[in-house]
C-alpha positions in Angstrom: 87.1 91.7 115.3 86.1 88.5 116.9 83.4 87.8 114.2 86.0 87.9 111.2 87.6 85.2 109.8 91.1 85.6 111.7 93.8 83.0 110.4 96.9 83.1 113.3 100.4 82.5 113.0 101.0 78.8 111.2 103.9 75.7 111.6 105.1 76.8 108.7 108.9 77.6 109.1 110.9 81.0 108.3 114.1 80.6 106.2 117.0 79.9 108.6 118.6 82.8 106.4 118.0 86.1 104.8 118.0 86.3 101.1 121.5 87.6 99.3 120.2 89.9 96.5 122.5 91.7 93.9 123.0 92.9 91.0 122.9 91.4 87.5 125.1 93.0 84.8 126.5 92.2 81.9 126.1 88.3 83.0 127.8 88.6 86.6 126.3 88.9 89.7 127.7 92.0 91.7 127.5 93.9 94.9 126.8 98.0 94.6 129.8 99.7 93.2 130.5 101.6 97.1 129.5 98.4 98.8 125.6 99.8 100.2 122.8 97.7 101.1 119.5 97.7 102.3 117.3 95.3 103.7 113.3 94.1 103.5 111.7 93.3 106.9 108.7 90.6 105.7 105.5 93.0 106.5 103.6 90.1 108.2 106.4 88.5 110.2 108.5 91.4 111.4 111.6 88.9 110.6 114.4 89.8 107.6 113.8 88.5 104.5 116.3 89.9 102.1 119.7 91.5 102.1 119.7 93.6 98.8 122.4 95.5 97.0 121.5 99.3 96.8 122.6 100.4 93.4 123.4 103.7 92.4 123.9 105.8 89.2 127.0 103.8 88.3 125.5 100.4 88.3 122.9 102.1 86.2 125.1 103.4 83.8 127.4 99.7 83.5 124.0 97.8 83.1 122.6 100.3 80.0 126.0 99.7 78.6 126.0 96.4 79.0 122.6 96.1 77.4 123.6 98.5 74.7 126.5 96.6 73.5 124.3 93.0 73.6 121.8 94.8 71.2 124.2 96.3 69.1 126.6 93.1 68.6 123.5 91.4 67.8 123.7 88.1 69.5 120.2 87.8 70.7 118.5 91.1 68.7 119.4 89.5 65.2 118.7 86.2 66.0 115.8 83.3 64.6 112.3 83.4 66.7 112.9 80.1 67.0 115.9 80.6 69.1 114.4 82.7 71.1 111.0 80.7 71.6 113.6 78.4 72.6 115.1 80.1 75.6 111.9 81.3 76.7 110.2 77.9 77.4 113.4 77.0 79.1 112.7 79.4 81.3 108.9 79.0 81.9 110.3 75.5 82.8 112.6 76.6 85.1 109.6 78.8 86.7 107.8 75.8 87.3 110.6 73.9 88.5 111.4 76.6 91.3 108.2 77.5 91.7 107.4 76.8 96.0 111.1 78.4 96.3 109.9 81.7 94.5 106.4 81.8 96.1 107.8 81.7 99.5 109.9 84.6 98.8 107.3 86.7 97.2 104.9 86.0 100.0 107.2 86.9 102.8 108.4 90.0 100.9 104.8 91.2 99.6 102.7 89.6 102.7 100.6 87.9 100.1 99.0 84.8 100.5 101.0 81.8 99.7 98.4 80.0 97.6 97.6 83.2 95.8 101.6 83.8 95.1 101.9 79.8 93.9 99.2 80.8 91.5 100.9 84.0 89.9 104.2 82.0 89.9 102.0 79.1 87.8 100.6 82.1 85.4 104.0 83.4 85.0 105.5 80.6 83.5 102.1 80.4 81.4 102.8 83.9 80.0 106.5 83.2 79.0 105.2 80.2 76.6 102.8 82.7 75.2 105.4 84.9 74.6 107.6 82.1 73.0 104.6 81.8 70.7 104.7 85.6 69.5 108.5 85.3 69.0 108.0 82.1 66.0 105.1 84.1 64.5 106.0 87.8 64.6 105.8 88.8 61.0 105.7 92.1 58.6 103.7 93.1 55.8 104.4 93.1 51.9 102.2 95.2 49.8 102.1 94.0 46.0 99.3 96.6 45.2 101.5 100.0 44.3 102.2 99.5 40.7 103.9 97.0 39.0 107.0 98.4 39.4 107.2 98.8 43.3 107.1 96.5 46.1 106.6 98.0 49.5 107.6 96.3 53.1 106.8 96.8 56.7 109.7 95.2 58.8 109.0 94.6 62.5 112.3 95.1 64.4 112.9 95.6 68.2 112.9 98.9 69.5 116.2 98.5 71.5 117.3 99.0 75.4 114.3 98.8 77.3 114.1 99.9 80.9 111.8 97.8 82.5 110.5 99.5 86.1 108.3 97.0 88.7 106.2 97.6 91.5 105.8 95.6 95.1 102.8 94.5 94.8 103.1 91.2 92.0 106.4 91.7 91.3 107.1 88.1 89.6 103.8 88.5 87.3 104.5 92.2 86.5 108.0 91.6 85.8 106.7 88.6 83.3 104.1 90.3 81.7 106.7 92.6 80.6 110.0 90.8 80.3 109.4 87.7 78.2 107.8 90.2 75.2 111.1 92.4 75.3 112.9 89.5 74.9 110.7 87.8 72.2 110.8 90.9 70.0 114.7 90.8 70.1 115.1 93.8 72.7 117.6 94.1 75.8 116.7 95.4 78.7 117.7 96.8 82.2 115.0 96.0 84.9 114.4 97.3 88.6 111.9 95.6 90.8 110.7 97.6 93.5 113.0 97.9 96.7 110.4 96.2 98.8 110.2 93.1 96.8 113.6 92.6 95.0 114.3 88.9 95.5 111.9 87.0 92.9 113.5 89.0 90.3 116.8 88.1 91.4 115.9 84.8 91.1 114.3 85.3 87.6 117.8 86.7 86.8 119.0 83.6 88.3 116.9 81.6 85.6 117.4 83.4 82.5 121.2 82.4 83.0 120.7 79.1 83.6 118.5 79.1 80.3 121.6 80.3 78.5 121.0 84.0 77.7 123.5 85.8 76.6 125.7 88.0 78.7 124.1 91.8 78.7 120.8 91.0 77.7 118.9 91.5 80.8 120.2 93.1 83.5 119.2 93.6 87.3 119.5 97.0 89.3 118.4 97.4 92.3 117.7 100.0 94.5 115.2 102.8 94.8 113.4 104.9 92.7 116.3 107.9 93.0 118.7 106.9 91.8 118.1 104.0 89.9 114.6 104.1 88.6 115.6 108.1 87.4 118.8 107.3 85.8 117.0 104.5 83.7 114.4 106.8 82.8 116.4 109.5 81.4 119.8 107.8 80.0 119.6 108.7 76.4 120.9 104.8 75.2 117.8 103.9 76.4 115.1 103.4 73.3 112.1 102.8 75.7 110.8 102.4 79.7 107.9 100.3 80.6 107.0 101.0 84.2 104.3 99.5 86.1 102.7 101.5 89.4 101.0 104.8 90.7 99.7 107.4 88.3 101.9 110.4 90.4 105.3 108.5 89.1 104.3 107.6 86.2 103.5 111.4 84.9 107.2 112.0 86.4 108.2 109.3 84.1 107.0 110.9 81.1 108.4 114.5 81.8 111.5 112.4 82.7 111.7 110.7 79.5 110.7 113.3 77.7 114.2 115.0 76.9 115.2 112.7 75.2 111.9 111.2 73.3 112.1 107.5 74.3 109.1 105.6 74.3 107.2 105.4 77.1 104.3 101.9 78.6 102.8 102.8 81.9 100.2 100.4 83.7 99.1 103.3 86.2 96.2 103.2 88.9 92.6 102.2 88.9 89.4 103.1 90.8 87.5 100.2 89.3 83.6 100.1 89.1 81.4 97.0 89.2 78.0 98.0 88.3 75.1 95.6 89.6 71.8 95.5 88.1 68.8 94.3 89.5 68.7 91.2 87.6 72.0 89.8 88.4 73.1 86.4 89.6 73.2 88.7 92.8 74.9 85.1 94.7 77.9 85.1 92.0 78.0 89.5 91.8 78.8 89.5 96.1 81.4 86.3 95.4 83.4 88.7 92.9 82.8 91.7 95.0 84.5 90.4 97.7 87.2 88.3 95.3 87.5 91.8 93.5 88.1 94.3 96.5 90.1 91.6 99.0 92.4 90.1 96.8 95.7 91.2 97.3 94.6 92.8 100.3 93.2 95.8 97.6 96.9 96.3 96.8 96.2 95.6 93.1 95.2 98.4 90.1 92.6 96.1 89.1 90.8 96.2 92.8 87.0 96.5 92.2 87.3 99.0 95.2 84.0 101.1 93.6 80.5 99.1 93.9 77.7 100.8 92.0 74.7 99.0 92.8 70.7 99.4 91.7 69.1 101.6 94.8 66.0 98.4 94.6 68.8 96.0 95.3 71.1 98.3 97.3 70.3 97.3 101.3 69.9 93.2 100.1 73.5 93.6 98.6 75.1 95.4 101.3 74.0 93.2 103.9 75.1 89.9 101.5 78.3 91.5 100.7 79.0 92.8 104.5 78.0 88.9 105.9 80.5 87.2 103.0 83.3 89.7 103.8 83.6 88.3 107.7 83.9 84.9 106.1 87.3 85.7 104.0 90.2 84.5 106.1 92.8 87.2 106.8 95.6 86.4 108.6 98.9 85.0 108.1 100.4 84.8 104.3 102.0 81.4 105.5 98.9 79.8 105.7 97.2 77.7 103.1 94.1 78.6 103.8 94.3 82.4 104.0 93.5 84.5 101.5 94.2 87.8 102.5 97.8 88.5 104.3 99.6 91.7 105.4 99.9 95.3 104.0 103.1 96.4 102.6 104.5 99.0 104.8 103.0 100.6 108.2 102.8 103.7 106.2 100.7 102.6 103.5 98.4 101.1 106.6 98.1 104.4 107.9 97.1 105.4 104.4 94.2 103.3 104.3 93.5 104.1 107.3 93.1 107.8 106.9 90.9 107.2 103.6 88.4 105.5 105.9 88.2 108.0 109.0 88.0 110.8 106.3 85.3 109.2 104.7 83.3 108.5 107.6 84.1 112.1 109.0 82.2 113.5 105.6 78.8 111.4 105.7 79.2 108.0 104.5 78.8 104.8 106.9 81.0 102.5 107.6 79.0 98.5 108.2 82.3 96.9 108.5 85.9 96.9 109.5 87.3 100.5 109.1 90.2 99.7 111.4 94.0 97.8 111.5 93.5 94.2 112.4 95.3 92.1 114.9 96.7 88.7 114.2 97.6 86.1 116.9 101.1 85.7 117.2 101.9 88.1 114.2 104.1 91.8 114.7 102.9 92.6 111.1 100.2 95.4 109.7 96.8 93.7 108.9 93.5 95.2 107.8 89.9 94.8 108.5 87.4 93.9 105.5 86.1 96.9 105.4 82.7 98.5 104.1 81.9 101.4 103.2 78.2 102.5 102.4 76.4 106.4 101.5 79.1 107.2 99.4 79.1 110.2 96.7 80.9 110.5 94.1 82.1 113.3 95.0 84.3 111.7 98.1 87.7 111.0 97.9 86.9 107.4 98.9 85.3 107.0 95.9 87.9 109.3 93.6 91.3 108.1 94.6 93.0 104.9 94.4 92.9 103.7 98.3 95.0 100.6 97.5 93.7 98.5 100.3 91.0 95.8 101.5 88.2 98.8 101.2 85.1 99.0 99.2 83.2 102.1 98.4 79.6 101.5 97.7 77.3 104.1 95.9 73.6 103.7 94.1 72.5 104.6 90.6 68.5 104.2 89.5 69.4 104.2 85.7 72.1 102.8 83.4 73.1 105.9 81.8 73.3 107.3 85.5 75.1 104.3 85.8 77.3 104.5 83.1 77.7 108.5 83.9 79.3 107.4 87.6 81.9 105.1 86.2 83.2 107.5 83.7 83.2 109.9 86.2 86.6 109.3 87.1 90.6 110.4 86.1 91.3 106.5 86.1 90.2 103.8 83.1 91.8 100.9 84.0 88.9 98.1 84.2 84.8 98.1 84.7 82.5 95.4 85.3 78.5 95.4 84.7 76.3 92.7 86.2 73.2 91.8 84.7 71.5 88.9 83.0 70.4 91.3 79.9 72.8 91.0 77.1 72.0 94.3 75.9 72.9 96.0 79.1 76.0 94.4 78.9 77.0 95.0 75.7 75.8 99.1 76.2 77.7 99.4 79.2 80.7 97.4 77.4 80.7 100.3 74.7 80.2 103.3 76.7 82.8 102.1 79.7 85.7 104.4 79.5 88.2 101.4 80.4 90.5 99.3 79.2 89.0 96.5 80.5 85.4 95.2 80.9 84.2 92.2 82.5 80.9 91.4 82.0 79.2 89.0 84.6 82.7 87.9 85.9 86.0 90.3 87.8 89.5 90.1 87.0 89.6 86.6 84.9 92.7 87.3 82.9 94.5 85.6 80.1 97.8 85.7 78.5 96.2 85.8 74.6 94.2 88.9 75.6 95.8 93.2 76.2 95.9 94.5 79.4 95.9 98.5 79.7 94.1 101.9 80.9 93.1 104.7 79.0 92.7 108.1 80.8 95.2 108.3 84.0 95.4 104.2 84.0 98.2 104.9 81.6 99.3 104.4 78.3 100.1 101.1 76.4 98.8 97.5 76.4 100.7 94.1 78.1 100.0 90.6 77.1 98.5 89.7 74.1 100.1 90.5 70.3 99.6 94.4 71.7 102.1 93.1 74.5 105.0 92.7 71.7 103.6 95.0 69.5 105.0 98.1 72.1 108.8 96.3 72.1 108.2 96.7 67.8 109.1 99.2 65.3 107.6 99.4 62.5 110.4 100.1 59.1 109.5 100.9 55.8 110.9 99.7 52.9 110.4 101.2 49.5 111.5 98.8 46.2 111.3 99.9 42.8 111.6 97.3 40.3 113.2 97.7 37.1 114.9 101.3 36.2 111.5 102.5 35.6 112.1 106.1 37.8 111.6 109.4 35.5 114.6 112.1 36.1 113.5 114.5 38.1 116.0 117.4 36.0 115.5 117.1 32.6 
């Protein structure tokens, strides 16, 4: 442990209180309808963070009706794009207004960095003037072309309540790649952020009032996943659910859902390949290996947790990519200068941890880490930079979604093996080839099964462009046009001109 880069405890100071969190509904904050609570311990500090209503079915069932009635009446689903381009760069300046006050929240809940949660709160507010963009633009179609005596029209309307369902592990960006589209299309929506990170949405909620949204257009449960996140799933005044997190409840989503037909956006889980040739820029490749398997401490979908490197180059990269991992500072969230901070829960550490004894237990090699890491003057759960090398693909460690600071490493000698290992997987999330060959690139580009490929770079992102999985990564695209697109119906509308119809009785 003493040759990692260990950042202790920091001067920084705790909030003298714990964060009051309720519920938003129908434009007044409320406590849970019997009064119960529940509270988040921050994962790096051991200290309280957040006292949090715990909703239950009834707060569900007064938040769809409250979001019902707002669509219905019309006040924000029939207004001008303009008005509601309007509302949502008030709030992306609100965002950046409150923008230390949020990240400190997010980072004691999550035990992210600071400096990485000031930089989602920044792209947050970023994707929310986007979406102001799509809501002045959005537009139907006219055909002119189907005689001279019809006109045909394609009306873009909003698909209605949305339930919109967040995980713990970016819960202000997930919630605003989602949110601000719904919103811009002309949809209401009831939203749950995940119990273990419900105070940035709160204050979000706290925004869009401020902003001057109408009463019952976005609501706030929270709570946990039974009751809430089921009885927004399955409440048949609900047109839609968008739902960000792991594959297993997001297949228990659709069956949910399924009863009564709603649509359904999942961003599920990843097992995300980089693929490194021998002729990489093999200085920038280790950079974005590390960048791509630490950030977020590997609680993220994108994670490139799956290295699939040229057997000529393997040992040199290992051994670059082992010495550059001991330089990333883990330690405490509070710090400026750390980049990794704590894991969620002590049972999701014990997770991780049994990925990597089981792996090691079956033949592969761990050169680094592979064990909980201690932090001076810290009572939170911390992990090692850990490495993992002789990995087949056959190995859960290279199959399942570990969600943690842990990089599997496997060889290829050709690019269609190549090619053949990364679609060897249930997941399609995100891929990323190395290689100063354009053609490679653009090969492995078309033959990736994933919803994403970076070529030369990991997990650049931008607001203009979709995010999404194919295969067991889920269904659906965020950000982008695509990103309102899924909040859209499409309506048709048939004209005839002139009394030109023929009876159909003669």
């Amino acid at each position: 442990m003493s040759e990692l880069n260990v950042v202790s405890i920091s001067e920084a100071k705790l909030p003298a209180e714990p964060f009051v969190a309720r519920h938003l509904i129908d434009g007044d904050w409320c406590q849970s309808a019997d009064g119960a609570a529940f509270e988040r311990v921050s994962p790096s500090h051991g200290s309280l963070v957040t006292v949090a209503a715990r909703g239950g079915a009834g707060d569900v069932d007064a938040a769809v009706s409250a979001a019902r009635r707002a669509f219905d009446k019309g006040n924000w689903s029939q207004t001008s794009g303009k008005d509601r381009a309007t509302l949502l760069l008030k709030v992306a300046d609100l965002i950046d207004r409150d923008r230390e006050r949020i990240a400190l929240l997010e980072t004691l809940e999550s035990g992210k960095p600071i400096s990485q949660a000031l930089a989602e709160i920044e792209g947050a507010a970023d994707i929310w003037r986007y979406a102001a963009s799509l809501a002045r633009t959005m537009h139907g179609e006219s055909h002119n072309s189907l005689g001279s005596d019809f006109l045909g029209l394609v009306l873009k309307e909003p698909i209605g309540v949305v339930s919109i369902i967040t995980p713990w592990n970016f819960p202000f960006l997930i919630v605003s790649q989602k949110l601000p589209f719904a919103l811009a299309a002309g949809c209401t929506a009831v939203i749950k952020p995940s119990e273990m990170t419900p105070a940035t949405t709160v204050i979000l909620g706290e925004l869009l009032l401020e902003a001057g949204l109408p009463a019952g257009v976005a609501n706030i449960v929270l709570g946990y996943g039974d009751p809430v996140g089921a009885a927004m799933t399955t409440d048949k005044r609900v047109d839609m659910v968008t739902f960000t997190g792991s594959t297993a409840v997001g297949k228990a989503i659709v069956k949910a859902a399924g009863d009564t037909l709603k649509k359904v956006s999942l961003e599920l889980g990843g097992k995300n390949p980089q693929v490194i040739f021998p002729d990489a820029d093999l200085e920038s490749a280790v950079d974005a290996v590390a960048f791509g398997v630490y950030f977020n401490a590997g609680e993220c979908c994108n994670s490139g947790s799956r290295i699939i490197v040229h057997e000529d180059i393997a040992e040199e990269f290992l051994k670059r990519t082992v010495d550059l991992s001991r330089k990333v500072p883990f330690g405490d969230p509070l710090d400026p200068s750390t980049k990794v901070g704590a894991i969620i829960t002590p049972e999701h550490q014990n997770k991780i941890d049994t990925y990597v004894r089981d792996a090691s237990k079956t033949g592969a090699s761990v050169r680094l880490g592979g064990e909980p890491l201690s932090v001076p003057g810290l009572t939170g759960q911390f992990y090692q930079p850990t490495v993992i090398a002789n990995v087949e693909s056959h190995m859960p460690i290279a199959r399942e979604e570990v969600f943690g600071p842990v990089l599997s490493v496997l060889t290829f000698k050709t690019l269609e093996e190549a090619i053949a290992l990364v679609n060897d997987a249930d997941y399609g999330l995100s891929a990323g080839v190395w290689s100063e060959n354009v053609h490679t690139c653009l090969e492995f580009a078309r033959k990736a099964q994933a919803g994403t490929v970076w070529t030369n770079t990991w997990m650049d992102g931008f607001a203009e462009l979709p995010f999404g999985g194919v295969k067991e990564s889920g269904q659906g695209r965020e950000l982008g046009k695509y990103g309102l697109d899924e909040f859209l119906e499409a309506k048709t509308v048939t004209m005839r001109i002139g009394r030109t119809r023929q009876p159909w009785v003669s």
